[in-house]
PABA-901008 format. One line per field, with one value per residue (C-alpha): residue number from 1; residue in three letters; x, y, z. Coordinates in Angstrom, 3 decimals. Example, Ala and Ser with C-alpha at 12.3 -4.5 7.8 and 13.67 -1.06 7.14 Angstrom:
nr: c(1, 2)
rest: c(ALA, SER)
px: c(12.300, 13.670)
py: c(-4.500, -1.060)
pz: c(7.800, 7.140)
***
This chain:
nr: c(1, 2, 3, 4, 5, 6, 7, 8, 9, 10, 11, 12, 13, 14, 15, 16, 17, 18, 19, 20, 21, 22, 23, 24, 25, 26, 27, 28, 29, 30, 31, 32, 33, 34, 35, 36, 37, 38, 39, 40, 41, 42, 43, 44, 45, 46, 47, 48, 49, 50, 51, 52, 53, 54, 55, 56, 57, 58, 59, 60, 61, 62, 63, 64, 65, 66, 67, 68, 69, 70, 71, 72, 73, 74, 75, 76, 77, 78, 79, 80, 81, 82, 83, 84, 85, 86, 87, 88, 89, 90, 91, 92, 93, 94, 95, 96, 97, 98, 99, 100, 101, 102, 103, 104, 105, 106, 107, 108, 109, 110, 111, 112, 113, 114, 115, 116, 117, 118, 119, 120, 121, 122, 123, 124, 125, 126, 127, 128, 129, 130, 131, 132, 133, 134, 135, 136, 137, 138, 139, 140, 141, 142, 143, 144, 145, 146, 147, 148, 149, 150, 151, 152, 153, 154, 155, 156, 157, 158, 159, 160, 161, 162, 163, 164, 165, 166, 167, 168, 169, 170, 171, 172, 173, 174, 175, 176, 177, 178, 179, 180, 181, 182, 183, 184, 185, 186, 187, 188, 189, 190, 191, 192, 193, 194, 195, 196, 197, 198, 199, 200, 201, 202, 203, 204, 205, 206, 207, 208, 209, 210, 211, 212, 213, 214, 215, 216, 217, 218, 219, 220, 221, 222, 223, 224, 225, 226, 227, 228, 229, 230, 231, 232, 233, 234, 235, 236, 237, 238, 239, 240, 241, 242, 243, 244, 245, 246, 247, 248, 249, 250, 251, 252, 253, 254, 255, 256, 257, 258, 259, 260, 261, 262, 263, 264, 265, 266, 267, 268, 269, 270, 271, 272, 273, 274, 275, 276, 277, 278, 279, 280, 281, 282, 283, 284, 285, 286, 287, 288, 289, 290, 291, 292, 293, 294, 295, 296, 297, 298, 299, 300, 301, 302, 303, 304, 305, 306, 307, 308, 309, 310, 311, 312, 313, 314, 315, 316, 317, 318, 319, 320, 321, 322, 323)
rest: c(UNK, UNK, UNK, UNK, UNK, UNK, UNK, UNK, UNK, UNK, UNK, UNK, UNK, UNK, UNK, UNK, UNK, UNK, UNK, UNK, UNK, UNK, UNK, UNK, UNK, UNK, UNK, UNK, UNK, UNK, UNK, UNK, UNK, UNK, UNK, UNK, UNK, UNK, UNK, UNK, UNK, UNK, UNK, UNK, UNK, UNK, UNK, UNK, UNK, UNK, UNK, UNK, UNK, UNK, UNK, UNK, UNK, UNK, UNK, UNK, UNK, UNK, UNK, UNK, UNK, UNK, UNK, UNK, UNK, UNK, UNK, UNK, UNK, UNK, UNK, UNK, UNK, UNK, UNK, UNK, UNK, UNK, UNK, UNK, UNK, UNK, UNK, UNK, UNK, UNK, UNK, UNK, UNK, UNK, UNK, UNK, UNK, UNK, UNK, UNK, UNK, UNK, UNK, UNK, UNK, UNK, UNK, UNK, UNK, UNK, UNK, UNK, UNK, UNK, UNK, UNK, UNK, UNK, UNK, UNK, UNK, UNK, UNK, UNK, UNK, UNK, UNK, UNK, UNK, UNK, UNK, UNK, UNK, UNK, UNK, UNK, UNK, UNK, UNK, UNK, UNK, UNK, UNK, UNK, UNK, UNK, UNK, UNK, UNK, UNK, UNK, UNK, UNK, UNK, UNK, UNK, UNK, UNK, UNK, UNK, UNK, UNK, UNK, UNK, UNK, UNK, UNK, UNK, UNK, UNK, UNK, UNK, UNK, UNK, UNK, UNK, UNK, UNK, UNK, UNK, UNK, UNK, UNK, UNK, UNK, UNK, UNK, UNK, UNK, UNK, UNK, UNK, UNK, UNK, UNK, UNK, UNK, UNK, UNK, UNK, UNK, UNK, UNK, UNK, UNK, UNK, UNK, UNK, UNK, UNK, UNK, UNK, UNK, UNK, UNK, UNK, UNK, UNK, UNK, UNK, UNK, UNK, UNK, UNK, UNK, UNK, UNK, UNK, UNK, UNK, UNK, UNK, UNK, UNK, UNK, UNK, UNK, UNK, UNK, UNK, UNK, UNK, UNK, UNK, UNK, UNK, UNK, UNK, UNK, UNK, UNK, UNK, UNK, UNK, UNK, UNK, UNK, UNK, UNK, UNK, UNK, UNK, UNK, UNK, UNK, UNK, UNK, UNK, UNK, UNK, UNK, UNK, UNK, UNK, UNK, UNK, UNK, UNK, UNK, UNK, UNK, UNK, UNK, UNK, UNK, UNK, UNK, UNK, UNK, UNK, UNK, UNK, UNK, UNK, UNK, UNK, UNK, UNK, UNK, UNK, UNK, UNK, UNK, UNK, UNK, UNK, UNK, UNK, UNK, UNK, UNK, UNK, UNK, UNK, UNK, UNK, UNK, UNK, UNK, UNK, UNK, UNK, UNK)
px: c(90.700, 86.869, 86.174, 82.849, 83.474, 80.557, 80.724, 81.930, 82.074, 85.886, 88.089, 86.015, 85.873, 89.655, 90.663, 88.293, 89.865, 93.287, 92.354, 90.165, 93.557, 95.776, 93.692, 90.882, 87.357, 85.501, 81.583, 80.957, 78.377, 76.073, 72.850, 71.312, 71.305, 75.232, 74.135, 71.707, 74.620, 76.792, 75.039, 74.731, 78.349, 82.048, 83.560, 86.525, 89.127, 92.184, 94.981, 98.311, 99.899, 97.403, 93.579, 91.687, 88.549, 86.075, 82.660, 82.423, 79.626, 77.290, 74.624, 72.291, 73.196, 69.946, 71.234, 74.474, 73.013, 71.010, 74.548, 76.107, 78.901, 80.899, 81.860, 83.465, 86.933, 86.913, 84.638, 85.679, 83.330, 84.154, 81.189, 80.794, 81.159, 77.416, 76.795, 78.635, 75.706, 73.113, 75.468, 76.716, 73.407, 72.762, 76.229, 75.460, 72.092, 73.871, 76.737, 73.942, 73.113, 76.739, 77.164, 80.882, 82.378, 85.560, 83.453, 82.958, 84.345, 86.759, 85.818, 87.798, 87.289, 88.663, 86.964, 86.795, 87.122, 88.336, 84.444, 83.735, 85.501, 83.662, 80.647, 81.437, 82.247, 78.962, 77.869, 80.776, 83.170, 85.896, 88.438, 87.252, 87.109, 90.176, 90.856, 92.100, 93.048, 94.337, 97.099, 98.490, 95.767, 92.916, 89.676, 86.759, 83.410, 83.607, 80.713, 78.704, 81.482, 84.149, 86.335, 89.304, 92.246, 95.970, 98.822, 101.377, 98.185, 99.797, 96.897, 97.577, 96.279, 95.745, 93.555, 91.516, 92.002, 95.189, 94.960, 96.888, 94.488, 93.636, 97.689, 97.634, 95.067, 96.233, 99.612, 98.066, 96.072, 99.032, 101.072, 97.977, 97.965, 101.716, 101.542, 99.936, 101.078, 100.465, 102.162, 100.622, 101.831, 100.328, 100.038, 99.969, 98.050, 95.755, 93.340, 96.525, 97.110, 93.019, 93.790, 96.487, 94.759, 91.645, 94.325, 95.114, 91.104, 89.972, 92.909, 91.820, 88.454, 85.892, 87.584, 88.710, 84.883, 83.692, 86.345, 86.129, 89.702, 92.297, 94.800, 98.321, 96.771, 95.225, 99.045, 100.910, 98.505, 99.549, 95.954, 94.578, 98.008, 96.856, 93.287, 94.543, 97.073, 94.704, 92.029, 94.752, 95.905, 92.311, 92.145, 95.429, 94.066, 90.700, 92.214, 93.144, 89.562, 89.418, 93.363, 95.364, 97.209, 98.377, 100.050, 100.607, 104.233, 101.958, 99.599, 102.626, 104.370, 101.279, 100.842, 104.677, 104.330, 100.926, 102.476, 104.563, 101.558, 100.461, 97.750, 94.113, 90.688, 89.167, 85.984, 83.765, 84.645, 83.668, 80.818, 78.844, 79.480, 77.602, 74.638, 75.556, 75.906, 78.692, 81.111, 80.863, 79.571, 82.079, 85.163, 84.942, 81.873, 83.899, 86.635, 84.461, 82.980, 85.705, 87.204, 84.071, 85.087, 88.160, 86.421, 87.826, 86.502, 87.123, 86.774, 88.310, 86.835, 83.445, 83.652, 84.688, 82.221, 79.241, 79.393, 79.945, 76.610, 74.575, 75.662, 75.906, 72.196, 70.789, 72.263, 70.294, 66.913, 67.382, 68.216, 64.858, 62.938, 63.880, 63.078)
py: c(-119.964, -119.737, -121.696, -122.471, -123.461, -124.553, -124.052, -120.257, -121.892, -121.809, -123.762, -123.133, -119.297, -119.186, -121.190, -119.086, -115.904, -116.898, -117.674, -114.958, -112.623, -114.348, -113.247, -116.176, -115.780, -116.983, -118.043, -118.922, -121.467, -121.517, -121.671, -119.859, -117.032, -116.929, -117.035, -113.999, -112.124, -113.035, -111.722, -108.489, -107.964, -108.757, -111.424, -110.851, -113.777, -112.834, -114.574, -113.508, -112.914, -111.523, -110.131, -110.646, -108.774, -108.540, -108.654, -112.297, -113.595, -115.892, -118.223, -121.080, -124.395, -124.196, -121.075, -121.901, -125.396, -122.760, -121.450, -123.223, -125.438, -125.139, -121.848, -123.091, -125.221, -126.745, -126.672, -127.263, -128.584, -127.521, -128.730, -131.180, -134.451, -135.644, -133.101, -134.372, -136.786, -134.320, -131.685, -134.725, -135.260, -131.418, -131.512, -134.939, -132.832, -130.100, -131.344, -133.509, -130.847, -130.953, -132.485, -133.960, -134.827, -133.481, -130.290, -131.233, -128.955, -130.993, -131.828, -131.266, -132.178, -130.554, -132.195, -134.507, -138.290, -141.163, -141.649, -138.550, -139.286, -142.552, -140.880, -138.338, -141.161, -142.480, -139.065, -137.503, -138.910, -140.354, -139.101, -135.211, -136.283, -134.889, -135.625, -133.405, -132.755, -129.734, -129.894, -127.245, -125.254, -124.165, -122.098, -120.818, -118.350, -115.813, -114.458, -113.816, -112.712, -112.938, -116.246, -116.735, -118.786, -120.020, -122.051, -122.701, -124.294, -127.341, -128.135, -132.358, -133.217, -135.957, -137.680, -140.400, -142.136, -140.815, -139.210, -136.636, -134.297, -134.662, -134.223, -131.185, -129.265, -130.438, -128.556, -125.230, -125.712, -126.239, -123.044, -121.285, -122.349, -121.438, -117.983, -118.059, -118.322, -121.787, -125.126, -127.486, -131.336, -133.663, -137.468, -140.362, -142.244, -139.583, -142.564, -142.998, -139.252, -139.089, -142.360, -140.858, -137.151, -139.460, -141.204, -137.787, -136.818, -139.738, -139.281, -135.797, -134.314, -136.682, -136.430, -132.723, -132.266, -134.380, -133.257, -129.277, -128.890, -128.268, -131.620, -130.263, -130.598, -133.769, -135.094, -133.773, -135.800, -139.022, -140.999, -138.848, -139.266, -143.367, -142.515, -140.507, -142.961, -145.925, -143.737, -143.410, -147.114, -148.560, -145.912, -147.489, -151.100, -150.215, -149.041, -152.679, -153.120, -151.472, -152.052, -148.850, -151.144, -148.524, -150.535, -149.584, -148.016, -145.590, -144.883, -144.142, -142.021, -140.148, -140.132, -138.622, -136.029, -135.092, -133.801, -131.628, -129.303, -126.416, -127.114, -127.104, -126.663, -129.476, -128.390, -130.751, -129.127, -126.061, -127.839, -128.970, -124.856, -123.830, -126.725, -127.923, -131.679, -133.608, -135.573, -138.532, -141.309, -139.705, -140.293, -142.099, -144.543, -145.248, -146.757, -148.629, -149.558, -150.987, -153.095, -155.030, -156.240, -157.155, -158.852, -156.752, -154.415, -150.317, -150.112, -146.872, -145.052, -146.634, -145.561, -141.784, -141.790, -143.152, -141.205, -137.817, -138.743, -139.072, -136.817, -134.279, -135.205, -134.672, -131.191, -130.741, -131.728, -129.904, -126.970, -127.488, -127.791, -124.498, -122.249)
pz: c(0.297, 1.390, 4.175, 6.117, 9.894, 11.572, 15.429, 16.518, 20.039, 21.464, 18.754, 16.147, 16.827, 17.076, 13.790, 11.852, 13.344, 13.045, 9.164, 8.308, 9.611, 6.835, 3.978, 4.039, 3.428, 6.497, 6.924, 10.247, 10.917, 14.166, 15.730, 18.946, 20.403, 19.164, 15.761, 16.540, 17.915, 15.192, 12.501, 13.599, 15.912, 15.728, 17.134, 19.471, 19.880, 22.358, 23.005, 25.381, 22.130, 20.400, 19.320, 16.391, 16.290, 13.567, 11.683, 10.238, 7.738, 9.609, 8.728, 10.067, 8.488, 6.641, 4.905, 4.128, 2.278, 0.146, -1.443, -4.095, -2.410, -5.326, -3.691, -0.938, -0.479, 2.667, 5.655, 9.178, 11.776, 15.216, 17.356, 19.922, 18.413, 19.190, 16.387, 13.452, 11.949, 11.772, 10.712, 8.268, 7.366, 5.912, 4.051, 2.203, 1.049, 0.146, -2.545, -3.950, -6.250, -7.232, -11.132, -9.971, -6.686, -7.807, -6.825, -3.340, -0.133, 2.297, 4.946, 8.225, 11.593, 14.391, 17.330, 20.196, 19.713, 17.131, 15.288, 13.789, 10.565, 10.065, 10.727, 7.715, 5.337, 5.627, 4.091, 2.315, -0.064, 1.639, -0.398, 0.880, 4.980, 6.182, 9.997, 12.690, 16.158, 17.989, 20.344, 22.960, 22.907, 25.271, 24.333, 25.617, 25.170, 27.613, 26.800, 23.381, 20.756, 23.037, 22.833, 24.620, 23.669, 25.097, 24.463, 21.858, 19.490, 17.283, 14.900, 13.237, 9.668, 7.691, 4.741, 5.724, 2.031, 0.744, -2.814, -4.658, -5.077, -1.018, -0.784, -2.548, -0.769, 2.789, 1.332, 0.680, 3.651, 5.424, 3.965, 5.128, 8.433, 8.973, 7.873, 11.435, 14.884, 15.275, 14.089, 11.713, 11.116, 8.157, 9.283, 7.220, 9.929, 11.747, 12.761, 15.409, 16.388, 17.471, 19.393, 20.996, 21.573, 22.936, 25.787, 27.079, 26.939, 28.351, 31.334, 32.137, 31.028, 32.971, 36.018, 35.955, 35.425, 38.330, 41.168, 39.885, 39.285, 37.084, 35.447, 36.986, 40.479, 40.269, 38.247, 41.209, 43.616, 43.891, 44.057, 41.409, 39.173, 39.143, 38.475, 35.815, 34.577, 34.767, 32.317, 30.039, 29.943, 29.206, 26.497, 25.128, 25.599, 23.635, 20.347, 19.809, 19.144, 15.618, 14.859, 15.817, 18.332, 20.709, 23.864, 27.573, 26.582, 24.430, 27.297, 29.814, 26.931, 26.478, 30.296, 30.839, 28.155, 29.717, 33.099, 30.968, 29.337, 31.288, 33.857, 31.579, 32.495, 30.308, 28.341, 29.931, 32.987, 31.272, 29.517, 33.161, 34.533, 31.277, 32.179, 28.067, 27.251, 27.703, 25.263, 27.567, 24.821, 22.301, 24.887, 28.036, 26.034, 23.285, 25.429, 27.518, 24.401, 22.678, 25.894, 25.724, 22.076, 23.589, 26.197, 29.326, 31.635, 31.914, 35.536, 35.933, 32.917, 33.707, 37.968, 36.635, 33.665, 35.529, 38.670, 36.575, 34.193, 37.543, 39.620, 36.276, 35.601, 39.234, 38.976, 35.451, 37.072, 40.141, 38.217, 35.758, 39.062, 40.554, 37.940)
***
């Protein structure tokens, strides 16, 4: 299978590894001085259980819209989720040159939040947008061509208009993606997995970020456990809003099976060390978001997501101001 992944950052650096090993051919997409490096080095993923290391085709975005996408089967967009319109945008341009849409990539997401898929549909065919989240798993750059990754990695699939041509390929995608060491599920509903995945993110990665510390501490700590818990119950309460219907059982089942994952350094912890933009809109603003259509407050996702933006941004200027 050729497949394009655009973002070599942590998860996307790992599921193209882990794919280019099995036999499939892998174009990374990037940008920066990563894409620089890229072009002319291997890229190293390690894991406890294993290494991949190799030399992987790499392109800008601008190039890889120059190729015919008839070429290509699926492409997987790893980025930060404030990415996916523009990145959206380039694709839509791209298979307009295509006669059919029968000829078009899918289009997979594996990234952060519950609005990336309706972003693609306003670009993409809707019958191609296949939605994902990854599970299990945490990934980082170490440094430039070095990412590294841990966990038992449980990757969840699932068409966003069910077809059986879209049932087909998330098969062989699937037989793929078990010939390595990770798990893969298909989901009839994966609007209601990314729901779910966005409880746990919006109980742990704004608030790991703004205290410095790791979740199993702060679930251990009794004050922070109901900080935590409360994040994860307004998540819940907001996916009424656009009909998944998730209720507070869901947020304290999510909330019990969270304090049995290893400890995890979220990536927007990660994200404000590395002075990068955070996924605070795409998580914590989409819950506070969709209270307000419900007509209710997110006090504790607003208190953790407010004081993190200021207190993130002062850092950012202070930083500007001293070089």
């Amino acid at each position: 299978m050729n497949i394009v992944v655009v973002g070599a950052g942590g998860i996307g650096a790992y599921y193209g590894m882990i794919l280019h090993d099995v036999g499939c051919n892998i174009t990374f997409v990037a940008r920066g001085e990563n894409l620089a490096y890229l072009k002319e080095n291997k890229l190293k993923m390690t894991h406890p259980n294993y290494i991949i290391e190799d030399k992987i085709n790499t392109l800008s975005i601008e190039e890889l819209i120059a190729l015919n996408p008839e070429n290509f089967d699926a492409v997987i967009i790893a980025t930060k989720a404030m990415s996916t319109k523009s990145i959206s945008e380039s694709l839509a341009s791209w298979i307009k040159k295509l006669s059919s849409s029968l000829k078009v990539p899918y289009y997979i997401s594996l990234q952060n939040g519950v609005e990336n898929e309706d972003v693609m549909c306003e670009y993409y065919p809707k019958d191609f947008v296949i939605g994902g989240l990854t599970r299990l798993i945490v990934s980082h750059t170490l440094k430039l061509g070095h990412v590294h990754c841990s966990g038992e990695v449980q990757t969840l699939l699932g068409a966003l208009k069910h077809t059986e041509e879209n049932k087909s390929f998330l098969e062989k995608f699937k037989n793929i993606l078990d010939k390595t060491q990770t798990t893969t599920i298909i989901c009839e509903d994966i609007k209601l997995e990314l729901w779910n995945k966005l409880i746990i993110n919006n109980g742990v990665n704004a608030i790991c970020a703004l205290i410095q510390e790791e979740s199993g501490p702060l679930l251990k700590n009794e004050k922070t456990a109901k900080l935590i818990y409360g994040l994860m119950s307004e998540a819940a309460r907001a996916s009424n809003a656009v009909g998944v219907n998730l209720t507070q059982d869901d947020a304290k089942k999510m909330y019990e099976l969270m304090k049995t994952f290893q400890s995890v350094k979220p990536s927007m912890w990660v994200d404000t060390q590395n002075n990068r933009d955070l996924e605070l809109d795409e998580i914590c603003g989409v819950v506070i978001k969709n209270c307000e259509k419900l007509g209710v407050d997110a006090p504790y996702t607003r208190t953790i997501a407010t004081i993190l933006e200021y207190t993130y941004n002062k850092k950012r200027i202070n930083l500007l101001k001293s070089k």
